[in-house]
MARTINU-525532 format. One line per 8 residues: number of its first residue (from 1); their letters; for each residue x, y, z of N, C-alpha, C, O. Coordinates in steps of 0.1 Angstrom, whole numbers, plus 2048, in hexadecimal, padded with zeros to 3 digits. Example, Ala and Ser with C-alpha at 12.3 -4.5 7.8 and 13.67 -1.06 7.14 Angstrom:
BEGIN
1 = AS = 884/7C7/84E/87B/7D3/84E/884/7DF/84E/88E/7DF/855  880/7EA/847/889/7F5/847/881/800/84F/886/80B/850
// end
This chain:
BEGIN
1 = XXXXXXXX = 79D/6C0/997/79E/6C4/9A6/7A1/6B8/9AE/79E/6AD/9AA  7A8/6BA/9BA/7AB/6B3/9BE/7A6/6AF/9CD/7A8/6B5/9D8  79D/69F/9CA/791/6A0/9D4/790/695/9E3/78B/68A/9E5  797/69E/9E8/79A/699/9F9/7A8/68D/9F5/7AB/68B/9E9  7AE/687/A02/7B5/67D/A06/7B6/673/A0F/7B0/677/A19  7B9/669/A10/7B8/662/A1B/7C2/65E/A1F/7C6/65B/A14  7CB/65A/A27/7D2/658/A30/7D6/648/A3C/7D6/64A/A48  7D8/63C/A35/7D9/62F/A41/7DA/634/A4C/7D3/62E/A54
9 = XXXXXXXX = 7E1/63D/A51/7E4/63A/A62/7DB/645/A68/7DF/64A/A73  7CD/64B/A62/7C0/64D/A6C/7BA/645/A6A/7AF/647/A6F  7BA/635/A60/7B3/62B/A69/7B3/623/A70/7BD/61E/A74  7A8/61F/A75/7A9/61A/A81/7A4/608/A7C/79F/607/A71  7A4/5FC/A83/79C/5F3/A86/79A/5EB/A92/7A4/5E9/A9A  78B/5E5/A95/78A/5DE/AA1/794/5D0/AA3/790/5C7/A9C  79D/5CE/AA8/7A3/5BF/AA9/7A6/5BC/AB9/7AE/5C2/AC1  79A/5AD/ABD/79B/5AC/AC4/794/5B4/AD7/795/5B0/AE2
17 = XXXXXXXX = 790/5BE/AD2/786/5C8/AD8/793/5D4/ADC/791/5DE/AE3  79F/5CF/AD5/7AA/5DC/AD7/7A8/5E4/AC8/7A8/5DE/ABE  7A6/5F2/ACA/7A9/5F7/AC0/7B5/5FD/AB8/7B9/608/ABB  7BC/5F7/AAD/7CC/5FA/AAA/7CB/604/A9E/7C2/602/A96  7D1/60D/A9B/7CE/612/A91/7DC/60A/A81/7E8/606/A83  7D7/60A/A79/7DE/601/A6A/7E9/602/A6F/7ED/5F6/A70  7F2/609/A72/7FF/60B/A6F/806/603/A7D/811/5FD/A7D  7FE/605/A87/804/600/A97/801/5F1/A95/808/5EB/A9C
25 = XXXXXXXX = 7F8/5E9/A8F/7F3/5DE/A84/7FC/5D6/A7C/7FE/5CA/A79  7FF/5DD/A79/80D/5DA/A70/819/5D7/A74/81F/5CD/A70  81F/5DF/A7E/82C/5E2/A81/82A/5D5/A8E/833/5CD/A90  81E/5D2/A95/81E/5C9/A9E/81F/5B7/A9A/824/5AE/AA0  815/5BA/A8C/817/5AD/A86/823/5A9/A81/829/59F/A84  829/5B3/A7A/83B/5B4/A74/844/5AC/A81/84C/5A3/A7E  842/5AF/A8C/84C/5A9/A99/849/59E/A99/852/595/A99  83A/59B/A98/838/58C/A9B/842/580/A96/848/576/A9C
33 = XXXXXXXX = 842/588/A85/848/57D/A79/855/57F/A7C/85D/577/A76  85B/589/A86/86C/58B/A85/86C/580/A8F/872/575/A8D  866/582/A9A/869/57B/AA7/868/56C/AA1/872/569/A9D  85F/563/A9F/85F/558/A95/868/554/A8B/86B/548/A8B  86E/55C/A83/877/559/A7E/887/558/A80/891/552/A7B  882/562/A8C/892/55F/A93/892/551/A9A/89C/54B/A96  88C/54B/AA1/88A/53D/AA8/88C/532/A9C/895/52A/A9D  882/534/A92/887/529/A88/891/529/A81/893/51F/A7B
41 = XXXXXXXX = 89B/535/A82/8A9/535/A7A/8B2/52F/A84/8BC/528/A82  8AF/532/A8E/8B7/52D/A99/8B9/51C/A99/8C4/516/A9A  8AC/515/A96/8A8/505/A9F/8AE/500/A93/8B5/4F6/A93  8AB/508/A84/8AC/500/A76/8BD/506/A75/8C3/4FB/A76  8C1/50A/A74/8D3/505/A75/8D5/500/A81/8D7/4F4/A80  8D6/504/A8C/8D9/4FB/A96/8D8/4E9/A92/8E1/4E0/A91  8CF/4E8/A92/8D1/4D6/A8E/8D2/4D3/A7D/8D5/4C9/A77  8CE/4DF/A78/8D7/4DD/A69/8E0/4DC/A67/8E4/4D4/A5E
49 = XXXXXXXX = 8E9/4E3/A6F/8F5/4E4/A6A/902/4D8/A79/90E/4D6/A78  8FC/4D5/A82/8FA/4CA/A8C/8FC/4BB/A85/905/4B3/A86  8F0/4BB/A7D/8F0/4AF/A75/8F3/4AA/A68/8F3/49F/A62  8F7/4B9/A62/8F9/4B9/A55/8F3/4B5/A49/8F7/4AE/A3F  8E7/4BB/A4B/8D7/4BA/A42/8DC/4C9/A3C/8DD/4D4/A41  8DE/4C3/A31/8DA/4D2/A27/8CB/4D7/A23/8C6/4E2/A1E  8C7/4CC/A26/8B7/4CE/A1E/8AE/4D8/A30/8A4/4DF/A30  8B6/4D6/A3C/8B2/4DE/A47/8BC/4EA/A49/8B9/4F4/A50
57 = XXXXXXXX = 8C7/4EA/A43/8CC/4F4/A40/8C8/500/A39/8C8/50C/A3C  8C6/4F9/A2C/8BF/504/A22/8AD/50C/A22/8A8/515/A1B  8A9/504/A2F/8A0/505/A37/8A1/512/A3E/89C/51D/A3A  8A9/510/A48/8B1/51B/A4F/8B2/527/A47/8AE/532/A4C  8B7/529/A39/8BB/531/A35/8AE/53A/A2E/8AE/546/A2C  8A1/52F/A28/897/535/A24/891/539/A32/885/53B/A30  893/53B/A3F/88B/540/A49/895/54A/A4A/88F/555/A49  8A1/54C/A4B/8AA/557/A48/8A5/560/A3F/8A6/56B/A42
65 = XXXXXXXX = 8A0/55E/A35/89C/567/A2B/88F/56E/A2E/88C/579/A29  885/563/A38/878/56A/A3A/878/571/A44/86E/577/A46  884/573/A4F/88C/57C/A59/891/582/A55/893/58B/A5D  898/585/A4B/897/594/A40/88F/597/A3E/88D/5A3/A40  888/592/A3B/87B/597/A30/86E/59F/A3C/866/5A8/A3B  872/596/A49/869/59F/A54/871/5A6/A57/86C/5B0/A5D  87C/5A7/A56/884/5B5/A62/881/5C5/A52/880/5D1/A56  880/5C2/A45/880/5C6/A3F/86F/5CD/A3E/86C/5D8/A41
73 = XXXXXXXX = 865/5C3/A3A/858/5C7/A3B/856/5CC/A4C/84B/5D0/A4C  85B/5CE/A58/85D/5D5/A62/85D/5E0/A5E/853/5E6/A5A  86B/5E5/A5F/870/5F3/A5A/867/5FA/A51/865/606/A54  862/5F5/A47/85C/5F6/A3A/84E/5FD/A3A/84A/606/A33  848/5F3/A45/83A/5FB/A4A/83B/606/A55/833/60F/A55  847/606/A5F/844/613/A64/849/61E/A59/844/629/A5B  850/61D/A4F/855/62C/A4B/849/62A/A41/84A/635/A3C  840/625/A3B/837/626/A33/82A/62C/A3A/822/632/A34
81 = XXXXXXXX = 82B/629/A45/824/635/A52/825/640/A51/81B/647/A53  82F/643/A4F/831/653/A52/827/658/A43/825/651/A3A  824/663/A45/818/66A/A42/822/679/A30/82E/67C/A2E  81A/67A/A2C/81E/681/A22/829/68E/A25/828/696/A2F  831/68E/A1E/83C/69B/A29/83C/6A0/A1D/834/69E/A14  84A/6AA/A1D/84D/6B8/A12/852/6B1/A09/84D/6B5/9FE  858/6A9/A07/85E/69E/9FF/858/695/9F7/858/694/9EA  850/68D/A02/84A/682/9FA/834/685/9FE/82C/681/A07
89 = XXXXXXXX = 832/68D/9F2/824/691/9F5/81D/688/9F7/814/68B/9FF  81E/67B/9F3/814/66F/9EE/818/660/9F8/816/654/9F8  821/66C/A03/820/661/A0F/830/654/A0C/83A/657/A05  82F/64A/A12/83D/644/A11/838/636/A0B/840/630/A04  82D/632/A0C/829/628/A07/836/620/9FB/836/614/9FF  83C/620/9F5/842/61F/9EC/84B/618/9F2/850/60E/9EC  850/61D/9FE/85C/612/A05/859/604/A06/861/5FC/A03  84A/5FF/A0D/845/5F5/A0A/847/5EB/9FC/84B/5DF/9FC
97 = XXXXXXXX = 845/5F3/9F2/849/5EC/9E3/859/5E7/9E6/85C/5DC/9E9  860/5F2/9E4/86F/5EF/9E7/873/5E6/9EF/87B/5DE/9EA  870/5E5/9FC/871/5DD/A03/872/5CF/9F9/87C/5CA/9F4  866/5CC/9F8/862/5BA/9F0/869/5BE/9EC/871/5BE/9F5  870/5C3/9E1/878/5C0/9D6/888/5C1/9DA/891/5BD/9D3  888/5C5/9E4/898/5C0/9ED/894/5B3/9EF/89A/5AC/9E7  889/5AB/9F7/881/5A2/9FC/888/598/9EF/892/590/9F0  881/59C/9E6/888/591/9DB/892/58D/9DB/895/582/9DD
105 = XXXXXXXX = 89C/59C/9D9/8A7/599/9D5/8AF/58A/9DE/8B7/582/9DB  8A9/58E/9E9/8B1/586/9F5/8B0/57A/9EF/8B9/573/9EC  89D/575/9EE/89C/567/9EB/8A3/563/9E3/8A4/557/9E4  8AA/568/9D7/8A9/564/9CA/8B9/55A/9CF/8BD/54F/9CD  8BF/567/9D5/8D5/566/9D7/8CE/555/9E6/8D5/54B/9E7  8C3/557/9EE/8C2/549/9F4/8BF/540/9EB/8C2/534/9EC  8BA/543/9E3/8B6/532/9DA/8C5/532/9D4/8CB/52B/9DC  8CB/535/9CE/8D7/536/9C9/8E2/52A/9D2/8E6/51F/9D0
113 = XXXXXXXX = 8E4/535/9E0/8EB/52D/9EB/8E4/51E/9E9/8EB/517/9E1  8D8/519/9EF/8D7/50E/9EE/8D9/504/9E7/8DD/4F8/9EB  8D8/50A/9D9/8D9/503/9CF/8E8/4FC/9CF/8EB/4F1/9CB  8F0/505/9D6/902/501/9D3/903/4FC/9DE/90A/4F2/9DD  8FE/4FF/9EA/901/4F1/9F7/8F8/4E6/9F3/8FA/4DE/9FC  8F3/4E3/9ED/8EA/4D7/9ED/8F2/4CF/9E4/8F6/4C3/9E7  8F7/4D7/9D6/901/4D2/9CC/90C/4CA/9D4/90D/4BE/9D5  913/4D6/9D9/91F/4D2/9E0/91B/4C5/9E7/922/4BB/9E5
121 = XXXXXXXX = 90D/4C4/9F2/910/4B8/9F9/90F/4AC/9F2/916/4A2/9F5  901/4AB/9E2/8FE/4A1/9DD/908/49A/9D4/907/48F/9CD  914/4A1/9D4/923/49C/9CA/92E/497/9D7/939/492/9D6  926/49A/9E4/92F/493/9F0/92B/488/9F5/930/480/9FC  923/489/9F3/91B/47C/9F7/917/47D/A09/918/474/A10  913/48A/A0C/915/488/A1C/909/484/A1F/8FE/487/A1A  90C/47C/A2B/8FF/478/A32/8FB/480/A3F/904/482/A47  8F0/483/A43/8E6/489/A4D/8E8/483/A58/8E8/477/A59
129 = XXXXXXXX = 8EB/48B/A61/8E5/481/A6F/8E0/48E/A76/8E1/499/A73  8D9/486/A86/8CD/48A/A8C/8BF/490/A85/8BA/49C/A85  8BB/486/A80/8B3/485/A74/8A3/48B/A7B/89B/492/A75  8A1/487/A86/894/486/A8F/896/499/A95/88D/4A0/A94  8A2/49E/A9A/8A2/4AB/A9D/89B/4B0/A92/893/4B8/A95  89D/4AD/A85/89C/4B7/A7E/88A/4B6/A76/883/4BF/A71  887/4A7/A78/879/4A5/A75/872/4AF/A80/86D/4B9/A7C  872/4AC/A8F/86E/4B4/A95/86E/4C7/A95/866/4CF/A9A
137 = XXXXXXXX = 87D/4CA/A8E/878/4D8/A8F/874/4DF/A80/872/4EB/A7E  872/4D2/A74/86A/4D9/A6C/85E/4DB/A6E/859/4E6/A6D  857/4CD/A73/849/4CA/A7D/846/4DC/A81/83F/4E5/A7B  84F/4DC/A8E/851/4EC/A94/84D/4F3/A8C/841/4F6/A8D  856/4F8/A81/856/4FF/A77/847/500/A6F/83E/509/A70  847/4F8/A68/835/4F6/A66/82A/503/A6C/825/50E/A6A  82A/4F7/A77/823/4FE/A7D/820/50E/A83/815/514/A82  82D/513/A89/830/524/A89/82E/52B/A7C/82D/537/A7D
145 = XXXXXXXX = 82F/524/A6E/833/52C/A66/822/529/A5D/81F/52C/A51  817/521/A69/80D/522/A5E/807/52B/A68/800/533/A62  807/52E/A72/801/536/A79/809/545/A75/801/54D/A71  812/549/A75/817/555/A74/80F/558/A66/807/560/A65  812/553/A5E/80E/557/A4B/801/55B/A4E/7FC/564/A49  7FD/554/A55/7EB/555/A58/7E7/563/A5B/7DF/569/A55  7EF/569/A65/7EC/56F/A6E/7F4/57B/A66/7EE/586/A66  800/57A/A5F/806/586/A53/7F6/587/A48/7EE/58F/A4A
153 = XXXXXXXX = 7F6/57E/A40/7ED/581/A3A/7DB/586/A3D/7D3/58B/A35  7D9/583/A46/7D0/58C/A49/7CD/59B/A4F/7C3/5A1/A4C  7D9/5A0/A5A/7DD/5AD/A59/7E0/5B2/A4B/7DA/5BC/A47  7EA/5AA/A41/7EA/5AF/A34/7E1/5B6/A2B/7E2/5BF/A23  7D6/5AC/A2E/7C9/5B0/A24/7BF/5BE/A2A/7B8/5C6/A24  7C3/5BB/A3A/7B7/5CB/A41/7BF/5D2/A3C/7BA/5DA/A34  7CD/5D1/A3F/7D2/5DE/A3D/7D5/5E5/A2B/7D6/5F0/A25  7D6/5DD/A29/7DE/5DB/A18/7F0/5DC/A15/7F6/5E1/A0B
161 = XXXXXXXX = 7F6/5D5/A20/801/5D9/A22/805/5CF/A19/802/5C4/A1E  80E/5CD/A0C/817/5C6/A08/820/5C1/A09/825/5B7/A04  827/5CC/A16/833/5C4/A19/82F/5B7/A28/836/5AD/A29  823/5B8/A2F/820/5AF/A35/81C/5A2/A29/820/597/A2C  817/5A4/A1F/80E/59E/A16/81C/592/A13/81C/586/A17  829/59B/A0A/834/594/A09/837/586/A14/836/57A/A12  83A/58D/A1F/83C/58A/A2D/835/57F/A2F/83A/577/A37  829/57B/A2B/821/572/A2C/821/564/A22/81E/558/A24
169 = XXXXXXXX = 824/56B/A17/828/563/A0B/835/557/A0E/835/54B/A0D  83F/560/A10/84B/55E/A16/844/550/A1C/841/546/A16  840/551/A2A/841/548/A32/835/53F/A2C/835/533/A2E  828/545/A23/823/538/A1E/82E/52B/A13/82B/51F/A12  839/530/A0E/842/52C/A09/847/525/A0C/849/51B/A05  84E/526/A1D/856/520/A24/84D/514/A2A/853/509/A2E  83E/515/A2C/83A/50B/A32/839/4FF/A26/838/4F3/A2A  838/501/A19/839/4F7/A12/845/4EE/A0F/846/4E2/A0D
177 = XXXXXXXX = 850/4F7/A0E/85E/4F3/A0D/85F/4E7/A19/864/4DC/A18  858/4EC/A27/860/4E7/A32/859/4D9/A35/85C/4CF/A3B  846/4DD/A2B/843/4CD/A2B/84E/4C7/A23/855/4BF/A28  851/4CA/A19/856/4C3/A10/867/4B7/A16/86A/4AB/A12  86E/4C0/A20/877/4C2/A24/874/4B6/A32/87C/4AE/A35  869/4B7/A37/863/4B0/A3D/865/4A0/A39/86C/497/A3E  85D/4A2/A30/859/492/A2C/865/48C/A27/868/480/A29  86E/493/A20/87E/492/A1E/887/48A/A25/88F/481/A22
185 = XXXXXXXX = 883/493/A37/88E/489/A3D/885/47B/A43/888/471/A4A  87A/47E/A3F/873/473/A46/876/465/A3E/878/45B/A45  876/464/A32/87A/45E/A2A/889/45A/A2C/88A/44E/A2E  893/460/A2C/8A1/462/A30/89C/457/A3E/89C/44B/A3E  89A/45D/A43/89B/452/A51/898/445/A52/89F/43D/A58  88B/444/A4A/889/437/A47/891/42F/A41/896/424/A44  893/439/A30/89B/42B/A27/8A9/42F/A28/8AE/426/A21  8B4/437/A2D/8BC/439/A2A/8C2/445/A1A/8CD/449/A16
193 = XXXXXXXX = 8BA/445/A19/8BE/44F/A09/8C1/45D/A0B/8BA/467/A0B  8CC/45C/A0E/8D5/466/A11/8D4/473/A09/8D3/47F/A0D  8D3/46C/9F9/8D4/476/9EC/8C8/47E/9EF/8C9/48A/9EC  8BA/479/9F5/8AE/485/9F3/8B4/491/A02/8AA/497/A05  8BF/495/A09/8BD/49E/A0E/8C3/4A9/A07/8BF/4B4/A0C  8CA/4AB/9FD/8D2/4B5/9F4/8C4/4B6/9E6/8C0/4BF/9DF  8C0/4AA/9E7/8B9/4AC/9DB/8AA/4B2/9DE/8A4/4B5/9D4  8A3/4B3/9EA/89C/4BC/9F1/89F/4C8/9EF/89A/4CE/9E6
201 = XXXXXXXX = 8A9/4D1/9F9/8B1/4DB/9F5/8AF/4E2/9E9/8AD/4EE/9E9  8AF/4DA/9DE/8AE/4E0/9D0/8A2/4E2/9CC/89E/4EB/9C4  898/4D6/9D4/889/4DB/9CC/886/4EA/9DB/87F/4F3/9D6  889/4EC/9E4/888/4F3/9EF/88D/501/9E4/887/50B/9DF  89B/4FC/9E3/89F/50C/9D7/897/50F/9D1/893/51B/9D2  890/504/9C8/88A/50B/9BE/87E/512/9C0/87A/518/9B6  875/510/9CE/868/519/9D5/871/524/9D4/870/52C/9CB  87B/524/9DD/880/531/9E1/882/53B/9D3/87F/546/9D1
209 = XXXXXXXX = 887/532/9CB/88A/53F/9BE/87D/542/9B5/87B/54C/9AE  871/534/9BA/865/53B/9B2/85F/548/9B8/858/550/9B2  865/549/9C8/85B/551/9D2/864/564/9CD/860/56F/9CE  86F/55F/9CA/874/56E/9CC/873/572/9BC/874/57E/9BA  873/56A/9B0/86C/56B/9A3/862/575/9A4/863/581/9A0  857/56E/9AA/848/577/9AD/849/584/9B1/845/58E/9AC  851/582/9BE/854/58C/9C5/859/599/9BE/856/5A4/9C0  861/596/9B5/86B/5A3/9AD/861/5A7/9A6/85C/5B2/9A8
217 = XXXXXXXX = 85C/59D/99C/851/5A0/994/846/5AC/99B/844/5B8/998  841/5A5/9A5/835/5B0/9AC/83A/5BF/9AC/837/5C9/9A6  848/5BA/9B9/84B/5CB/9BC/850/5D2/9B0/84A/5DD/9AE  858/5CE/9A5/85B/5D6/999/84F/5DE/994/850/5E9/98F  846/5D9/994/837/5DB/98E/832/5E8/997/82C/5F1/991  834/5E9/9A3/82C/5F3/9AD/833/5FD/9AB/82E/608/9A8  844/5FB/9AC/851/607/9AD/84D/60E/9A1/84E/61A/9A0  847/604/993/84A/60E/985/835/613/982/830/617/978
225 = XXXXXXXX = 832/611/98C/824/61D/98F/81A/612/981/813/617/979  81D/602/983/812/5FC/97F/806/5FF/982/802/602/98D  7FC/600/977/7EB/5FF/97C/7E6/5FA/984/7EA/5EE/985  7DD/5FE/98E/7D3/5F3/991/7D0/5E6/98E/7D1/5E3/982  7CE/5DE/995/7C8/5CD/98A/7BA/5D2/987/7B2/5D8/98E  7B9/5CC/977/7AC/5D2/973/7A0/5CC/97B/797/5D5/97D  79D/5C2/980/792/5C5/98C/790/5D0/990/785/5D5/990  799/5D7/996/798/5E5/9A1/793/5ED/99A/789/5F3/99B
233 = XXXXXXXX = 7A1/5ED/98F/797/5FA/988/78E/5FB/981/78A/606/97D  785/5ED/97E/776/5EC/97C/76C/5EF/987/761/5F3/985  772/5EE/995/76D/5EE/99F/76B/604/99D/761/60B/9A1  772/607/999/778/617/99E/76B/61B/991/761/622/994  76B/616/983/763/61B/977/751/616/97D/747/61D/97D  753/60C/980/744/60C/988/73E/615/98F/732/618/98F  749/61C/998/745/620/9A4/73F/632/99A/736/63A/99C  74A/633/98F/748/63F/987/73C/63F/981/735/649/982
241 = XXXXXXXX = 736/633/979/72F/633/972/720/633/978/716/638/973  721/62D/984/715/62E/98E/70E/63B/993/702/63E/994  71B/644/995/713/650/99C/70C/657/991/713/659/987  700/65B/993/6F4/662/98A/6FC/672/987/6F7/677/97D  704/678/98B/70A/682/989/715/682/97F/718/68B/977  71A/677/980/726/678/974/723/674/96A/721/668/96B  722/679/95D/71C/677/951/725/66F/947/723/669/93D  733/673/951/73D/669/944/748/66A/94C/747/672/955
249 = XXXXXXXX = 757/664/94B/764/663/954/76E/662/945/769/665/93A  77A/660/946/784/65A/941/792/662/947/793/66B/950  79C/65B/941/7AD/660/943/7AB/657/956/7AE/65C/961  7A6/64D/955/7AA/646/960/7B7/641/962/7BC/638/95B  7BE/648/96E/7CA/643/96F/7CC/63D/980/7CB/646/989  7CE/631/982/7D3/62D/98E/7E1/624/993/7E2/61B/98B  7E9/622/99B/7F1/61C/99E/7F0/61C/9AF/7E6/61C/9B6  7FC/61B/9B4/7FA/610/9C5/80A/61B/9C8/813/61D/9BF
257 = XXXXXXXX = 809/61E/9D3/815/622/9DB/811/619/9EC/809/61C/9F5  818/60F/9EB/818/606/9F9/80B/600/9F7/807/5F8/9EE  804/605/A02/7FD/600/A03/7EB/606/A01/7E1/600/A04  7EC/615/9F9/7E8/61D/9F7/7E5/621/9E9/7EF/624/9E2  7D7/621/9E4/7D7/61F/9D9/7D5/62E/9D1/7CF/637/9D7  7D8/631/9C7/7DC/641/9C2/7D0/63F/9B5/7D1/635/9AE  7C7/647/9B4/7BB/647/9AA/7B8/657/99F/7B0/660/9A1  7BB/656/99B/7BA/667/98D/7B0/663/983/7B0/659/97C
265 = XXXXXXXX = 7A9/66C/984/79F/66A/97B/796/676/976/794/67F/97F  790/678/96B/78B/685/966/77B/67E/965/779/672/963  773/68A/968/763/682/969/75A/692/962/75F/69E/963  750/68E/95D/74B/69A/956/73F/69A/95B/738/691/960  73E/6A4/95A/72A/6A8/968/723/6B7/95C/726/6BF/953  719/6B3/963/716/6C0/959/717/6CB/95B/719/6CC/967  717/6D6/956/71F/6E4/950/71B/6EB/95B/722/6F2/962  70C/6EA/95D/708/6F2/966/704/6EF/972/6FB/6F4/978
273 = XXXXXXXX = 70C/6E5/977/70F/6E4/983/716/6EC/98F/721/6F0/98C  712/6F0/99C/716/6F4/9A5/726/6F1/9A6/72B/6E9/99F  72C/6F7/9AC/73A/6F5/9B2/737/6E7/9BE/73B/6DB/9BE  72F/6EE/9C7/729/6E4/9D5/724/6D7/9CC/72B/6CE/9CE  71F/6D6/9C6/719/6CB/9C3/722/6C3/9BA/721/6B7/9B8  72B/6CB/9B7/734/6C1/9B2/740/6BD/9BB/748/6B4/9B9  740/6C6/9C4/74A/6BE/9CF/745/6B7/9D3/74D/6AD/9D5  73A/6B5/9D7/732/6AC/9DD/730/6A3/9D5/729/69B/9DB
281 = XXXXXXXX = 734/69E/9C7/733/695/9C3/740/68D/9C6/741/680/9C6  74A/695/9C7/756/690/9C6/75A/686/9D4/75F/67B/9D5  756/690/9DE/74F/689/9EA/74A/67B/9EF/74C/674/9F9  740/67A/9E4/739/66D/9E1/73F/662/9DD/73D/656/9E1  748/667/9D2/754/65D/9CB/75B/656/9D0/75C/649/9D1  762/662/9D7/76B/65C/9E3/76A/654/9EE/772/64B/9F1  75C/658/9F3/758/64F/9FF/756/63E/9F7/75B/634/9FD  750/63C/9EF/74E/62F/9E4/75A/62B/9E7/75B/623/9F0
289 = XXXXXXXX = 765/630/9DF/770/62C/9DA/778/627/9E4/780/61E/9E2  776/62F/9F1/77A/62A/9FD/778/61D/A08/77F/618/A10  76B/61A/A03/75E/611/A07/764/600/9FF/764/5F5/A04  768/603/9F4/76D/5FE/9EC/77B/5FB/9E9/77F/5F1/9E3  781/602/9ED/797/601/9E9/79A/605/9F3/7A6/608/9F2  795/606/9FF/79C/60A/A09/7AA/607/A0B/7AC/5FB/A09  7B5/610/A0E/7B7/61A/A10/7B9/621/9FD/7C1/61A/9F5  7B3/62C/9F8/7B7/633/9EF/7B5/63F/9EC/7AB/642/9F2
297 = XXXXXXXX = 7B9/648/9E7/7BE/655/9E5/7B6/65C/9D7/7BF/65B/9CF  7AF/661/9D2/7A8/65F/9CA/7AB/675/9C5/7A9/680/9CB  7AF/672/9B8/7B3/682/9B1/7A5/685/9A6/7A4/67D/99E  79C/68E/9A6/793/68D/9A1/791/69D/995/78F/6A8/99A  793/699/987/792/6AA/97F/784/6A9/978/780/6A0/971  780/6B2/97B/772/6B6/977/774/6BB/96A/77F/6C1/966  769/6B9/964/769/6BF/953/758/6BF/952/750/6B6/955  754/6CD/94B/746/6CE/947/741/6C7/93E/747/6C7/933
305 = XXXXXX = 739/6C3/93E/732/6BB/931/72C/6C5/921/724/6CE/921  732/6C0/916/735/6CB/90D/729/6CA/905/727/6D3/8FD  71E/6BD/905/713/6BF/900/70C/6CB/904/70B/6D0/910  704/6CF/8F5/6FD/6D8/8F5/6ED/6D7/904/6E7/6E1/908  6EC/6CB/907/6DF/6C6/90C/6E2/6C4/91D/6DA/6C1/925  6EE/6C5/91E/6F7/6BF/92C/6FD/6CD/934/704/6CC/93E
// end
């Protein structure tokens, strides 16, 4: 039987003493990361490509990617909003998956690009100038992009939204590259060594291609209706084995649509149990399970218990 549903966008949380419900949460933090990302793609070619720093170029282009990646995780959480239709019973959650794994794709074709501008400049031997513009707008950079991640990743986690989750990743990425990228030209300015701005670039590539590696990895995993991580679903067998009504469970089956977690499971009660009382157990489950995995969807088949004494 199949025991109740739940739904992200009738919840609600306190933020701030404004009440937002998950999904208006979402779609407001998503702008934040667009609006941000648009400014730093702007400042980082602008004097990247001004001064002819590939290693702030290729800069540029991994904040280009995380301005995909929010105009993408945008879009992504409102249609994952929308509510179960004739089509899609189990809600849209799933676009979220897809999303990241566009997400990847992007990083992987940017680490690529960099790799061959950095090539190209480190066999030209070109040298950098306005070396201090560009210390200052990684400085910039830093800084917007530890505050935004911050502030993605923890909307991410109330809500359970992945594609913010990505989105946050993304720019914890970029803030390490851009130290890295940092101390690069700082060095450059001091001693002259031209060769570390191409050859930054390449270790910069290679975050970017670790970040969208992961990335594919994850979403492929959610798209092909991967399990639960076994934590959870130790979390889900506890919660079975606890209740004094359920005498035994198995055919546990779970996986994740967005950001919504999908739970099937068969539980055995005894024979001569009420109808009411076994809804009302199922009831019980749910509310746990909820208390616990929030947001999840929980399918529940009853079976009588076949001992003679049960």
């Amino acid at each position: 039987m199949a025991a109740g549903a739940f739904w992200p966008a009738a919840r609600i949380i306190l933020l701030g003493g404004v009440i937002l419900d998950h999904n208006t949460l979402k779609q407001n933090t998503a702008r934040l990361s667009i609006f941000s990302n648009t400014a730093l793609v702007i400042f980082k070619l602008a004097v990247g490509l001004a001064g002819g720093a590939v290693s702030i170029v290729s800069e540029a282009a991994h904040s280009a990617v995380d301005l995909i990646a929010a105009l993408i995780a945008y879009f992504a959480v409102r249609k994952a909003a929308k509510p179960p239709d004739e089509h899609h019973a189990y809600g849209h959650g799933k676009v979220e998956s897809l999303s990241a794994a566009i997400e990847a794709a992007l990083i992987v074709l940017a680490a690529l690009w960099i790799v061959y501008e950095a090539v190209d400049k480190l066999t030209a031997g070109h040298t950098p100038a306005y070396l201090e513009y560009g210390i200052a707008v990684m400085a910039v950079s830093i800084l917007v992009n530890w505050y935004v991640s911050g502030r993605l990743m923890k909307v991410a986690h109330e809500t359970r939204s992945h594609a913010l989750e990505a989105d946050a990743l993304h720019l914890k990425a970029d803030i390490w590259t851009s130290c890295g990228v940092l101390g690069g030209l700082v060095v450059i300015k001091i001693t002259g060594l031209t060769w570390l701005d191409p050859a930054i670039a390449i270790v910069v590539a290679a975050f970017v291609f670790k970040a969208g590696y992961d990335m594919t990895k994850k979403s492929l995993y959610e798209l092909t209706d991967v399990s639960l991580p076994p934590e959870e679903e130790e979390i889900i067998a506890n919660i079975l084995t606890a209740h004094p009504a359920i005498l035994a469970f198995h055919q546990l089956r779970t996986r994740r649509s967005g950001s919504l977690r999908l739970i099937d499971v068969h539980v055995i009660l005894r024979r001569d149990m009420h109808l009411d009382a076994a809804h009302a157990v199922c009831d019980e489950v749910e509310a746990s399970l909820e208390v616990s995995l929030s947001p999840c969807e929980a399918t529940i088949h009853l079976e009588p218990c076949t001992c003679p004494d049960k």
